[in-house]
C-alpha positions as CSV (number, residue, x, y, z in Angstrom):
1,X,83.0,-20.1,10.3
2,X,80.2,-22.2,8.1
3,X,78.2,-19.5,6.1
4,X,74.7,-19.6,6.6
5,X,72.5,-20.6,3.9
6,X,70.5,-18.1,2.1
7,X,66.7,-18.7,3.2
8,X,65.1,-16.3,1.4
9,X,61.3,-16.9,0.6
10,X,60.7,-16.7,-3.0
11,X,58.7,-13.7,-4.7
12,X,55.6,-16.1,-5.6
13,X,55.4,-17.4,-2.1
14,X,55.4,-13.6,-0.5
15,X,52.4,-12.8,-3.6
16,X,50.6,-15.7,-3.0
17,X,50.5,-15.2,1.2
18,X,49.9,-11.8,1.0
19,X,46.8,-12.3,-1.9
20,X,45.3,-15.2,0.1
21,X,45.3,-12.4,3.1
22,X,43.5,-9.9,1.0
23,X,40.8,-12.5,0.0
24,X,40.3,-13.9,3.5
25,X,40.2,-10.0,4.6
26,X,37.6,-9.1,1.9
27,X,35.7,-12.6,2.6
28,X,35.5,-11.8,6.4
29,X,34.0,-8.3,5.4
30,X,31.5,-9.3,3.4
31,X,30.5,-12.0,6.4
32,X,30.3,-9.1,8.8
33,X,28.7,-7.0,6.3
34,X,26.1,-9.9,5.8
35,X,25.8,-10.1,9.8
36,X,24.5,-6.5,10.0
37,X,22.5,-6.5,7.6
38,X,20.8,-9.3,8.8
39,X,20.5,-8.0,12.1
40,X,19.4,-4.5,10.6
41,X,16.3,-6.1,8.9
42,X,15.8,-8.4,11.7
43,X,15.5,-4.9,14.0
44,X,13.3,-3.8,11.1
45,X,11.1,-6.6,11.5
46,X,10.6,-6.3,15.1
47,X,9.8,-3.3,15.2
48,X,7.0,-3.8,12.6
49,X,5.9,-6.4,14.6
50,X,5.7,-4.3,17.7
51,X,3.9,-1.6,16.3
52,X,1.4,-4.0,14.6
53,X,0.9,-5.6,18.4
54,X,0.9,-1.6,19.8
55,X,-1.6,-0.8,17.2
56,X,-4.0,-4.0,17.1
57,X,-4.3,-3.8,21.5
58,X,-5.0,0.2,20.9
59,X,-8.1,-1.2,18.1
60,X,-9.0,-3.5,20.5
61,X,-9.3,-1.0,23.5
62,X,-10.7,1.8,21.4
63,X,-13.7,-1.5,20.2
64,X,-14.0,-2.1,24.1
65,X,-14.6,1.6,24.7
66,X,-16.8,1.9,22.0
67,X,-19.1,-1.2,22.6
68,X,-19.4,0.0,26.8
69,X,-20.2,3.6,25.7
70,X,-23.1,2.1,23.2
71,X,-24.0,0.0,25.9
72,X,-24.6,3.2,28.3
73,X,-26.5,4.9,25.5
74,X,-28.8,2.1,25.5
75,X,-29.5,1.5,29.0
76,X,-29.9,5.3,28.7
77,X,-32.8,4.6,26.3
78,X,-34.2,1.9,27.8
79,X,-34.5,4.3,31.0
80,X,-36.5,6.1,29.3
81,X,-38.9,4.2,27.3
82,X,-42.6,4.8,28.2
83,X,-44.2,1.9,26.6
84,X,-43.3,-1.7,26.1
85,X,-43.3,-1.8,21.9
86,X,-40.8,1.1,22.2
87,X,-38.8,-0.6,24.9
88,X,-38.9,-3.8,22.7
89,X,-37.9,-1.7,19.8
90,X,-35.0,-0.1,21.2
91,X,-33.3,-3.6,22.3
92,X,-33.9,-5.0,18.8
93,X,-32.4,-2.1,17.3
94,X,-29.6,-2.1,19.9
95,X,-28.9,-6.0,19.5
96,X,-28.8,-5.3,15.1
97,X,-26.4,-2.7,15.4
98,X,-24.6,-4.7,18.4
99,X,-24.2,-7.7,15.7
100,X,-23.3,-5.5,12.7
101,X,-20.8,-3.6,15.1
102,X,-19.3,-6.8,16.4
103,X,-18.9,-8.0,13.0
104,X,-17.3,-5.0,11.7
105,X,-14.9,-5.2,14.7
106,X,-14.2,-9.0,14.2
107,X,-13.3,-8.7,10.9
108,X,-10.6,-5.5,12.0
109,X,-8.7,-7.9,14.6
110,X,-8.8,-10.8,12.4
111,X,-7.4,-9.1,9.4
112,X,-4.6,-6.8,12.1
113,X,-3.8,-10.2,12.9
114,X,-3.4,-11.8,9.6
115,X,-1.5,-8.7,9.0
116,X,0.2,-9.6,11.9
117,X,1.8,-12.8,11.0
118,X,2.5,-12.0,7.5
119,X,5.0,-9.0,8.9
120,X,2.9,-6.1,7.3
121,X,1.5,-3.1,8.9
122,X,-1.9,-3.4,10.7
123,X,-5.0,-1.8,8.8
124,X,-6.3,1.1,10.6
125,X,-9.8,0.6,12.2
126,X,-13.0,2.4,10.4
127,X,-14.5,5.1,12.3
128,X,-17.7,3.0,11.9
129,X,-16.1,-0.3,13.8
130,X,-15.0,1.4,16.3
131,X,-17.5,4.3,17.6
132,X,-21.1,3.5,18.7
133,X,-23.8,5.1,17.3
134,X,-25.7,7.4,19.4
């Protein structure tokens, strides 16, 4: 009988296999570490981005409510003017703090949605923007 030849893999070989294993291991790690992070800060984002929208449409409802309401109060007024000067007065009054409101209010959206689109939190809405005068 032939004796079989000794095929033993050298030292270096097993070292070098077994290194290039650990570095492929640690390299794939780091690449699923990478992955959730990414998709940690990508969760992050959207939900910034969803409260911002949640928090701009509640401005914008809470500007709605307040322009109807002001709009009551003055038709309330109106009702009960007894001459034409103060019937005149009361609607240029109402159409100055109409404009000054609607100005206020325009400048809230515009900068919630500048805010918006540069990923930061919405700026809350001043009491003034969004309540009526009575």
């Amino acid at each position: 009988m032939a004796e079989r030849p000794n095929l033993e893999i050298p030292g270096e070989l097993r070292n070098f296999a077994e290194s290039s294993i650990e570095q492929a291991r640690k390299a794939l790690d780091n690449l699923i570490g990478a992955a959730h992070r990414a998709i940690d800060e990508t969760e992050h984002r959207v939900d910034t981005a969803q409260g911002g929208v949640r928090d701009l449409s509640r401005k914008a409802i809470g500007f709605a409510e307040a322009n109807v309401s002001a709009s009551f109060d003055f038709a309330a007024r109106l009702a009960k003017a007894r001459t034409l000067d103060e019937w005149v007065k009361l609607h240029s009054d109402f159409a100055v703090e109409q404009t000054r409101r609607f100005s206020e209010q325009a400048k809230a959206i515009g900068a919630g949605g500048a805010a918006l689109a540069k990923g930061t939190e919405v700026p809350r809405a001043t009491a003034k923007a969004g309540r009526a005068k009575v």
